[in-house]
DOLOKE-718003 format. One record per residue: chain; z, x, y of N, C-alpha, C, CB in turn; residue number from 1; residue in three letters. Coordinates in steps of 0.2 Angstrom, whole numbers, plus 5000, padded with zeros to 4 digits. Glycine has a CB too. Example, Ala and Ser with C-alpha at 12.3 -4.5 7.8 and 13.67 -1.06 7.14 Angstrom:
2
+--------+------+------+------+------+------+------+------+------+------+------+------+------+-----+--------+
: chaine :  nc3 :  nc1 :  nc2 : cac3 : cac1 : cac2 :  cc3 :  cc1 :  cc2 : cbc3 : cbc1 : cbc2 : num : residu :
+--------+------+------+------+------+------+------+------+------+------+------+------+------+-----+--------+
:      A : 5039 : 5066 : 4972 : 5039 : 5062 : 4978 : 5039 : 5066 : 4984 : 5045 : 5057 : 4978 :   1 :    ala :
:      A : 5035 : 5064 : 4989 : 5036 : 5068 : 4995 : 5039 : 5064 : 5000 : 5029 : 5070 : 4997 :   2 :    ser :
+--------+------+------+------+------+------+------+------+------+------+------+------+------+-----+--------+
***
This chain:
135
+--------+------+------+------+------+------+------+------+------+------+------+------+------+-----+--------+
: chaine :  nc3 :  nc1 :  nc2 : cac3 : cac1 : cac2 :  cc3 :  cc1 :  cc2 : cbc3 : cbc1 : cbc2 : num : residu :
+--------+------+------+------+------+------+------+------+------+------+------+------+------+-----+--------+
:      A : 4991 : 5019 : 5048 : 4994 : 5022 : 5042 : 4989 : 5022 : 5036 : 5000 : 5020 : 5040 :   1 :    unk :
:      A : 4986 : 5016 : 5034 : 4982 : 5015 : 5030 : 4976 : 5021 : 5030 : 4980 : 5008 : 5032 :   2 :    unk :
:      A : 4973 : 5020 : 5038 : 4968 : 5026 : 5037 : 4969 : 5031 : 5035 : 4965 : 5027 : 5041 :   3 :    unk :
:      A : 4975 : 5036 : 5035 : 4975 : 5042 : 5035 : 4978 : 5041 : 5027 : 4979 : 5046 : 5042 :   4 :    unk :
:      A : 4980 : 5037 : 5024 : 4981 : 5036 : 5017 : 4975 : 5038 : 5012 : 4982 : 5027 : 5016 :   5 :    unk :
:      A : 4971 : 5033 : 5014 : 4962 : 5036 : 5013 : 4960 : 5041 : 5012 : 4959 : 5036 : 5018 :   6 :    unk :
:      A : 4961 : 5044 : 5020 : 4957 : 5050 : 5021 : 4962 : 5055 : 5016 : 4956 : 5052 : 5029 :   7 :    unk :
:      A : 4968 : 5054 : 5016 : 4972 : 5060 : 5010 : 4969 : 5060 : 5004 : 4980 : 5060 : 5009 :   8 :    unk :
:      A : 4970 : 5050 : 5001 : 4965 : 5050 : 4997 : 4959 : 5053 : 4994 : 4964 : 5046 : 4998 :   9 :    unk :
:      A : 4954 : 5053 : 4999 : 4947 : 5055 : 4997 : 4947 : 5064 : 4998 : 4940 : 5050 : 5001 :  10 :    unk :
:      A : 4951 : 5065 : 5002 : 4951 : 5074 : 5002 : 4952 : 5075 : 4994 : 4958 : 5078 : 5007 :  11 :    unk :
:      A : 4956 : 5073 : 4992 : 4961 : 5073 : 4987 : 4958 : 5073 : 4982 : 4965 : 5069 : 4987 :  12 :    unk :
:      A : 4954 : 5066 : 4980 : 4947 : 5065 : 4975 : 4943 : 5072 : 4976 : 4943 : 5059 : 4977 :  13 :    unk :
:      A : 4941 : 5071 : 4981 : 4935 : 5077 : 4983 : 4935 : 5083 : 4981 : 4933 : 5077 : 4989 :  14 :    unk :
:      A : 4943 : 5089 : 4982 : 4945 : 5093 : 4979 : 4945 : 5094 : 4972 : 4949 : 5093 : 4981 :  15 :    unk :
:      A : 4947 : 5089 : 4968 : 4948 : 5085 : 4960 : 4939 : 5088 : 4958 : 4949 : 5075 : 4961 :  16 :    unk :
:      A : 4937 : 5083 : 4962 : 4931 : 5084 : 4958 : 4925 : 5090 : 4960 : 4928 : 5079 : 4959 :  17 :    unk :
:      A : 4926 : 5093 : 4965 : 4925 : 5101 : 4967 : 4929 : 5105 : 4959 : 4930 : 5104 : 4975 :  18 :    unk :
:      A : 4934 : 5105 : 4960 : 4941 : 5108 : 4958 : 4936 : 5110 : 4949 : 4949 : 5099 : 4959 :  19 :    unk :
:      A : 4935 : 5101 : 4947 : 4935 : 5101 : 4940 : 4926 : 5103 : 4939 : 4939 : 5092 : 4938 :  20 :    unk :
:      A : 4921 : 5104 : 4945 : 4914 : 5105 : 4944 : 4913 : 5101 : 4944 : 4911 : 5109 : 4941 :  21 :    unk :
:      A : 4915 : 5093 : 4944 : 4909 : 5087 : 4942 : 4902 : 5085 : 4948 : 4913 : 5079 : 4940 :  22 :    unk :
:      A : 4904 : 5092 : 4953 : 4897 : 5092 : 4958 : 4892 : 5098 : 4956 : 4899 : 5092 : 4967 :  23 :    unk :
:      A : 4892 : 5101 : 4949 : 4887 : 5102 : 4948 : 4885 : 5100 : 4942 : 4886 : 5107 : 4949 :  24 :    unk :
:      A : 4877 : 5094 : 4943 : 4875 : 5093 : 4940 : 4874 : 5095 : 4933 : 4873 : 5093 : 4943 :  25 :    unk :
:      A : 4873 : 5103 : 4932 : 4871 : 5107 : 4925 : 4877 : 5104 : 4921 : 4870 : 5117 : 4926 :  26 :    unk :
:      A : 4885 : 5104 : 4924 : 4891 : 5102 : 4919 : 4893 : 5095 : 4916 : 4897 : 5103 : 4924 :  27 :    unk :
:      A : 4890 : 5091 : 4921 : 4890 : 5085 : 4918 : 4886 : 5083 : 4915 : 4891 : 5081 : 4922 :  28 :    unk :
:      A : 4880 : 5084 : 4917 : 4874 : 5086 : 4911 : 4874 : 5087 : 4902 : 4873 : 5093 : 4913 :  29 :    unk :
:      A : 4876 : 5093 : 4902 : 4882 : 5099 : 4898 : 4885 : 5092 : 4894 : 4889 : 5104 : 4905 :  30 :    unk :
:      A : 4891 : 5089 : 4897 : 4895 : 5084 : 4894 : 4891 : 5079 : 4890 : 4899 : 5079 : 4901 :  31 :    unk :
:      A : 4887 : 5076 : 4893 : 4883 : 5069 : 4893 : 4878 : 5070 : 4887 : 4878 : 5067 : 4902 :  32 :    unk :
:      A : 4875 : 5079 : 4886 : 4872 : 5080 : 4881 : 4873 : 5080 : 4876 : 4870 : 5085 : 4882 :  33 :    unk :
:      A : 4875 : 5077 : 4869 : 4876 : 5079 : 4863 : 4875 : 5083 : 4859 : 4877 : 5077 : 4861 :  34 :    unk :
:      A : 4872 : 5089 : 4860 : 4869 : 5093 : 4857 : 4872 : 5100 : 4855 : 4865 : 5093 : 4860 :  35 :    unk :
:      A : 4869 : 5104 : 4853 : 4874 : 5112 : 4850 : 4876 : 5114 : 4856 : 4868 : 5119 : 4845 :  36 :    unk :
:      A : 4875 : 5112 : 4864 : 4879 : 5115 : 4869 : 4883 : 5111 : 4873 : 4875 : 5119 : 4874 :  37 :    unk :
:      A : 4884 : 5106 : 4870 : 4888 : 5101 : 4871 : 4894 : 5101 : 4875 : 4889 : 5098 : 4867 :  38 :    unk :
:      A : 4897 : 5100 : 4882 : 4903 : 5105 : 4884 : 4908 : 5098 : 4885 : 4902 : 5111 : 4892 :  39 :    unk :
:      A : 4914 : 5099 : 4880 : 4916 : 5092 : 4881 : 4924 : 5094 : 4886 : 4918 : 5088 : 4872 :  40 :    unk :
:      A : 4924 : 5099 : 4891 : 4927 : 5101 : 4895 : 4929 : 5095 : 4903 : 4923 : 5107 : 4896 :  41 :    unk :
:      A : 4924 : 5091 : 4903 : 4924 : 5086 : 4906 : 4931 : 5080 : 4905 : 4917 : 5083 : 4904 :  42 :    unk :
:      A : 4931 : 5079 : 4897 : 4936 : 5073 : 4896 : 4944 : 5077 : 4898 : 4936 : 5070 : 4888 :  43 :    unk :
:      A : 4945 : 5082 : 4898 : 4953 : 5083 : 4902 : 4953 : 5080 : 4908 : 4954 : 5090 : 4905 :  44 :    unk :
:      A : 4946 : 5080 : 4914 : 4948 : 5078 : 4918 : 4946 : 5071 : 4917 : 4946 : 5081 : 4922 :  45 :    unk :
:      A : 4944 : 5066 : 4915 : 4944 : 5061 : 4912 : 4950 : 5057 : 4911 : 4940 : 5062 : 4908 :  46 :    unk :
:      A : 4955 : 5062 : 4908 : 4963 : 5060 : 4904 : 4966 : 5062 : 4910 : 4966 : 5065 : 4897 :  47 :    unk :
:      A : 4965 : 5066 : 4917 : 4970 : 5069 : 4919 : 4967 : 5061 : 4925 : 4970 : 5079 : 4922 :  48 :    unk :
:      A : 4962 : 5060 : 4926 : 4962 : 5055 : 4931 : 4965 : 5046 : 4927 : 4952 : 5055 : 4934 :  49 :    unk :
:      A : 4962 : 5045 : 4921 : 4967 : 5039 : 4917 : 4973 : 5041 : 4918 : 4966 : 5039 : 4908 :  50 :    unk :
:      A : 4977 : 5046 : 4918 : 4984 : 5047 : 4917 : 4987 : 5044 : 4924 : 4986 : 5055 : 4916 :  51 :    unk :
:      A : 4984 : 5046 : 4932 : 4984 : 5046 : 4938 : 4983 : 5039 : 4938 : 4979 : 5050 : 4942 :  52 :    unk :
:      A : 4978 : 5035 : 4937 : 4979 : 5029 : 4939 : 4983 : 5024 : 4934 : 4973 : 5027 : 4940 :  53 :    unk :
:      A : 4985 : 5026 : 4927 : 4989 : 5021 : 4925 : 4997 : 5023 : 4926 : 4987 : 5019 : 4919 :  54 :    unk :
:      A : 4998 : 5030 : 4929 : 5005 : 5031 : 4931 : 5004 : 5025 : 4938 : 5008 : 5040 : 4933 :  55 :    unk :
:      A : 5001 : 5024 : 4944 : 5002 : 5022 : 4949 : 5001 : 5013 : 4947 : 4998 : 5026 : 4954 :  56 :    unk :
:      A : 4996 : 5011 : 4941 : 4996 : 5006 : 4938 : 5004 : 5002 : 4937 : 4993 : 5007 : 4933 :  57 :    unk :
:      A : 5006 : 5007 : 4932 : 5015 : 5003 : 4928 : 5017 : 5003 : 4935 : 5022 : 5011 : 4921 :  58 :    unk :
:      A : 5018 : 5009 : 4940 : 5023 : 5009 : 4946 : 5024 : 5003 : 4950 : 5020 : 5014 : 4950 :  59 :    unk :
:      A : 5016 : 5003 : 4951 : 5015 : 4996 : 4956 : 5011 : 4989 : 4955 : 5011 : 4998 : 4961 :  60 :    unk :
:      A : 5011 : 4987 : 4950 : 5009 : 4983 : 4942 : 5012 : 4977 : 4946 : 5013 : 4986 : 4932 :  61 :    unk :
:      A : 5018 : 4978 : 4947 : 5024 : 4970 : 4946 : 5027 : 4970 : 4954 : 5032 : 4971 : 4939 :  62 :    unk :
:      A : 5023 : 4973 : 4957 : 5027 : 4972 : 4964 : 5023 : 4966 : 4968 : 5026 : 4980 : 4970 :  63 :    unk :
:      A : 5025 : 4964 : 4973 : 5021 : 4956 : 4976 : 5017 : 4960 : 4981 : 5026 : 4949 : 4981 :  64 :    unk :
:      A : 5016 : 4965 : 4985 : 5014 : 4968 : 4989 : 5011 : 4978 : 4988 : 5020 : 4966 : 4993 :  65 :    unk :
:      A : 5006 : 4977 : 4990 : 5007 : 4986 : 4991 : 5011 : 4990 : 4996 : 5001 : 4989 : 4993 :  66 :    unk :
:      A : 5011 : 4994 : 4997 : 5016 : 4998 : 5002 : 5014 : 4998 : 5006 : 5019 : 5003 : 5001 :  67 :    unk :
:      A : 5008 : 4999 : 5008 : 5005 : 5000 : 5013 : 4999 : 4993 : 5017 : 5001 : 5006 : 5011 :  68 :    unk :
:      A : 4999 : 4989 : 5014 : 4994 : 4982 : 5015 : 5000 : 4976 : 5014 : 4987 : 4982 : 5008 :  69 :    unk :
:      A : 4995 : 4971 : 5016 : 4998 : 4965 : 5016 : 4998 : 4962 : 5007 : 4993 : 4961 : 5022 :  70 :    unk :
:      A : 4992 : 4963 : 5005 : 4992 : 4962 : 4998 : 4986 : 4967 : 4995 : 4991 : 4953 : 4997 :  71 :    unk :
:      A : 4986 : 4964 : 4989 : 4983 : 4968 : 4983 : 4976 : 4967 : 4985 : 4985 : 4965 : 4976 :  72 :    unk :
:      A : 4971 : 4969 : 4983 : 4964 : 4969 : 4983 : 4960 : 4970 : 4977 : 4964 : 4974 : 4987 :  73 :    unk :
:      A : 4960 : 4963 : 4972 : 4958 : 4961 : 4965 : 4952 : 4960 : 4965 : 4960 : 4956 : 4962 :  74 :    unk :
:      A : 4947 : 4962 : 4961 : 4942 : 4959 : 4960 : 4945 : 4951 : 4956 : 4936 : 4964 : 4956 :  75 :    unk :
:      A : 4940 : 4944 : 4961 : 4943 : 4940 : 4960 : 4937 : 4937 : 4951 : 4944 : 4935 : 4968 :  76 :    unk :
:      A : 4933 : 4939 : 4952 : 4928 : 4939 : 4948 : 4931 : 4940 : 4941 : 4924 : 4943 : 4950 :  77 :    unk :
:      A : 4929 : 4938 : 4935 : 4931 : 4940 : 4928 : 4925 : 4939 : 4921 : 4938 : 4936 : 4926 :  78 :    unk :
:      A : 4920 : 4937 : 4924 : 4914 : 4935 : 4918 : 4911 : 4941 : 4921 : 4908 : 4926 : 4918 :  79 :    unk :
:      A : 4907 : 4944 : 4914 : 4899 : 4947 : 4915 : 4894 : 4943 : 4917 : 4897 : 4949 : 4909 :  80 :    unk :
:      A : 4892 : 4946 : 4921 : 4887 : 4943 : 4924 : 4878 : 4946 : 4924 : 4889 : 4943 : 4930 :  81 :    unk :
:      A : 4874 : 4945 : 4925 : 4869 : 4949 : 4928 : 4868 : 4955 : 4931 : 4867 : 4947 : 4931 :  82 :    unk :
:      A : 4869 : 4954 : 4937 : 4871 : 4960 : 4944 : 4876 : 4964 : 4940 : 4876 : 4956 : 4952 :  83 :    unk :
:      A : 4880 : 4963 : 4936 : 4885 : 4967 : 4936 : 4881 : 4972 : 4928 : 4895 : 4962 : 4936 :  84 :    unk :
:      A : 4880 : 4969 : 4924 : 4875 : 4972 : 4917 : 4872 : 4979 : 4921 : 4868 : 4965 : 4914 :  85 :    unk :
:      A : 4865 : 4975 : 4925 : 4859 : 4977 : 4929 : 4863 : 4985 : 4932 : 4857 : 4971 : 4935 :  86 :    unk :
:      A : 4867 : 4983 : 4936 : 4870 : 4988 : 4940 : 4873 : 4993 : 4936 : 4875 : 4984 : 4945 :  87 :    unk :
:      A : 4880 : 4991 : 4930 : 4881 : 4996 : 4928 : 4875 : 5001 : 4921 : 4888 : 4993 : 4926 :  88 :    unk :
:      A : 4871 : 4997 : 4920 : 4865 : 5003 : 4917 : 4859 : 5008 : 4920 : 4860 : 4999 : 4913 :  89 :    unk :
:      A : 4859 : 5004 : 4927 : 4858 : 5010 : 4933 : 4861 : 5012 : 4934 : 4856 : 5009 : 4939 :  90 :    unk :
:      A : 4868 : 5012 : 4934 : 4872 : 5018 : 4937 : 4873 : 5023 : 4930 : 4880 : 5015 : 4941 :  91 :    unk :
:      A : 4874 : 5021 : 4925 : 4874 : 5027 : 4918 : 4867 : 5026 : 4919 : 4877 : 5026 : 4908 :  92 :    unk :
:      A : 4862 : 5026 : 4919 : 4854 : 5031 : 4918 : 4854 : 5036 : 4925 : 4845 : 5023 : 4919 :  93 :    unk :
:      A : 4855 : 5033 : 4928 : 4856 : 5038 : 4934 : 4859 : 5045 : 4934 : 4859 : 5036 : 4938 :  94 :    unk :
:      A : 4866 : 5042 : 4931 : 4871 : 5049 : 4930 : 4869 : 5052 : 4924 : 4880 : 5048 : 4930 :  95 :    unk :
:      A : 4865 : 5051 : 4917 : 4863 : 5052 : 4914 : 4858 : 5059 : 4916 : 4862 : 5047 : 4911 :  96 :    unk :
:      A : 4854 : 5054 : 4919 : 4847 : 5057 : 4920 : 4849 : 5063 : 4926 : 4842 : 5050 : 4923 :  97 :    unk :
:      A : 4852 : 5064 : 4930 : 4852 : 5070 : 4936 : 4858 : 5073 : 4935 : 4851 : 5068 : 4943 :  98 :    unk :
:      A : 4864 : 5068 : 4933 : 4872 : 5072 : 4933 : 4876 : 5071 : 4939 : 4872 : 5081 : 4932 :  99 :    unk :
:      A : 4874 : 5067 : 4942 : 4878 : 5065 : 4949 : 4878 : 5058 : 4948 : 4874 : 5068 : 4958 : 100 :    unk :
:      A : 4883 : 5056 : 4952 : 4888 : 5049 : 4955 : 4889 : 5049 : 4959 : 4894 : 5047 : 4953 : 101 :    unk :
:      A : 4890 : 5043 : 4962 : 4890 : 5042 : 4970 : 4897 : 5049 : 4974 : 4892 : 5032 : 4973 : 102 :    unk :
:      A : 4901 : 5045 : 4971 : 4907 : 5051 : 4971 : 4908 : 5061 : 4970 : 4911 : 5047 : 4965 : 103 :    unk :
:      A : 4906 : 5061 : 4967 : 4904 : 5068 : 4967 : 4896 : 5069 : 4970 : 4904 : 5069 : 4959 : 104 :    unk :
:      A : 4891 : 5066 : 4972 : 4887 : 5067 : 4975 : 4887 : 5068 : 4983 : 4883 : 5064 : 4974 : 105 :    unk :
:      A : 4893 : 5063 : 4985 : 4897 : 5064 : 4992 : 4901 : 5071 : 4992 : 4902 : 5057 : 4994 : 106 :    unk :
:      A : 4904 : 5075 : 4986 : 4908 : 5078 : 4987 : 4904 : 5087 : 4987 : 4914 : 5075 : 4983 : 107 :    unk :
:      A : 4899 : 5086 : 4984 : 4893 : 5090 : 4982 : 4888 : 5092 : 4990 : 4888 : 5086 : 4976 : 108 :    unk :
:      A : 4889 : 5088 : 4995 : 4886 : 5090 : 5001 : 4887 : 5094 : 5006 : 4885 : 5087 : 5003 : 109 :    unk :
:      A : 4893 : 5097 : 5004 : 4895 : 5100 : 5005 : 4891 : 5111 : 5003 : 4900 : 5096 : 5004 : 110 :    unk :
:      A : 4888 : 5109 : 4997 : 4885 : 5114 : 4995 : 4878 : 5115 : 5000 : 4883 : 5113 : 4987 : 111 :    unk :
:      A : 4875 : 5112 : 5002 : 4870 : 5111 : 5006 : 4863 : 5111 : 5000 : 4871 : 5118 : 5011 : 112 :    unk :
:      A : 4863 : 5109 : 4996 : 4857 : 5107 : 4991 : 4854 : 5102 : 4992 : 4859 : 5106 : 4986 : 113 :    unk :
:      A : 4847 : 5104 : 4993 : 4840 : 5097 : 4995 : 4842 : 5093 : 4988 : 4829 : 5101 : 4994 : 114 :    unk :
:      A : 4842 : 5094 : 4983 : 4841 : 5090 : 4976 : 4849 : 5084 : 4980 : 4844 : 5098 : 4967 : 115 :    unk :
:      A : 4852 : 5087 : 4980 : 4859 : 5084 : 4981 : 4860 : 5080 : 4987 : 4864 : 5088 : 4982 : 116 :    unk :
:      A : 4855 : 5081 : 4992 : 4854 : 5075 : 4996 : 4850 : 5071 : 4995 : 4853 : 5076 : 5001 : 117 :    unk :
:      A : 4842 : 5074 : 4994 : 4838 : 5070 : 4990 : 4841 : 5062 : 4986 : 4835 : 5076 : 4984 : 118 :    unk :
:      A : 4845 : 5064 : 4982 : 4850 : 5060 : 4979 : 4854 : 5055 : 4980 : 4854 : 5064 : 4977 : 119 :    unk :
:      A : 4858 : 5056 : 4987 : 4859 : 5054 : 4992 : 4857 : 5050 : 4995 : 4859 : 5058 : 4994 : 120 :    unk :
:      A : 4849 : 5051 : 4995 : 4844 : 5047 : 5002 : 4843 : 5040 : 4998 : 4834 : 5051 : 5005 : 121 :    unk :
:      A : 4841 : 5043 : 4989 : 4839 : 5038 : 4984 : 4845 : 5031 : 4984 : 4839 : 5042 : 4977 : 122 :    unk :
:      A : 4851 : 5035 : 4984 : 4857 : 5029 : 4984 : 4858 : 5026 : 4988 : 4861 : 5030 : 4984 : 123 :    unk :
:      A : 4858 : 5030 : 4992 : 4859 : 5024 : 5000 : 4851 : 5018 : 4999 : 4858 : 5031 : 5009 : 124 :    unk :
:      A : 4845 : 5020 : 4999 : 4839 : 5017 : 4999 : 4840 : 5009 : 4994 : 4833 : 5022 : 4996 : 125 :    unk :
:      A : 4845 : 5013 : 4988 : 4843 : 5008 : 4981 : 4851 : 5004 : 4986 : 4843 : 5012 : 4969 : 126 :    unk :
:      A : 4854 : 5006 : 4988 : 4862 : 5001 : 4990 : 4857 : 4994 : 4995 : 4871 : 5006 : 4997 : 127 :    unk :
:      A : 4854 : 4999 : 5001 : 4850 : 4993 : 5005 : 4843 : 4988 : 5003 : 4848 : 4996 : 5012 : 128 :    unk :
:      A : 4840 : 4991 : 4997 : 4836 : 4987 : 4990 : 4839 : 4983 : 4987 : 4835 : 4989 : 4984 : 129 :    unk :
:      A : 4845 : 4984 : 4986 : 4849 : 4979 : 4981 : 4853 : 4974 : 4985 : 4855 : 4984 : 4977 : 130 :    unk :
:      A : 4853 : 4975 : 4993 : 4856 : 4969 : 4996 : 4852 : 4965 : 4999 : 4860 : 4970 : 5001 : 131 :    unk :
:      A : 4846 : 4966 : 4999 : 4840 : 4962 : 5000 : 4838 : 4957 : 4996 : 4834 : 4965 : 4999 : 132 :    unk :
:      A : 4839 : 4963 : 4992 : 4834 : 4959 : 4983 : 4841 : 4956 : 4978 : 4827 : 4968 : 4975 : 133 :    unk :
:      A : 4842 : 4949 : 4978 : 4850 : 4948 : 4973 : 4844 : 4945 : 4966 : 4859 : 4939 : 4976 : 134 :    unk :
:      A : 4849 : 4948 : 4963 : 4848 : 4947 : 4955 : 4849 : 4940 : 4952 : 4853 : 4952 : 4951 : 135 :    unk :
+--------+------+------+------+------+------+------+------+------+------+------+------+------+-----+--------+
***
């Protein structure tokens, strides 16, 4: 049950973000730019996805268990760290710099764009970089 939870899950996402264009690059782009073409059309879906996760937050906030698992799944961690600094300014220069995220760049391959695999090859490369090399 779990798996097919998932998989409804990430269709689901993946529609969303089809749905809302954040797999083309030029839109999120557009957002990220501040400038006289600035398209701030992006933060609806921004508010519509905050809304989604803290309705299922309050829902399931105070239960001992999930519905579907044995337990919760927390990041046990809570300091800033290094890795975590490093990592989240690669991931905004990145999406800065081209307009894709790992998430919408999986959901974009479906267009059949070199750029968008290209993209793709890079991420996957820098994930098996990054488990080599620790910070």
């Amino acid at each position: 049950m779990p798996v097919l939870i998932a998989l409804v899950a990430g269709i689901l996402m993946s529609a969303g973000i089809a749905y809302s264009q954040m797999i083309d690059p030029a839109k999120v782009l557009g957002f990220l730019t501040l400038n006289e073409h600035w398209d701030p059309s992006l933060m609806l879906v921004m508010a519509g996805a905050l809304a989604v996760y803290a309705s299922g937050y309050w829902l399931f906030a105070g239960k001992q268990k999930p519905l579907f698992a044995e337990h919760f799944h927390l990041p046990s961690k809570r300091e800033l760290d290094k890795p975590l600094v490093l990592g989240s300014a690669l991931f905004g220069a990145g999406w800065g710099l081209v307009g894709y995220c790992p998430g919408p760049a999986l959901a974009a391959l479906s267009s059949g764009s070199s750029a968008t695999l290209a993209f793709l090859v890079a991420m996957i490369a820098g994930w098996f970089i990054s488990r080599r090399w620790s910070i």
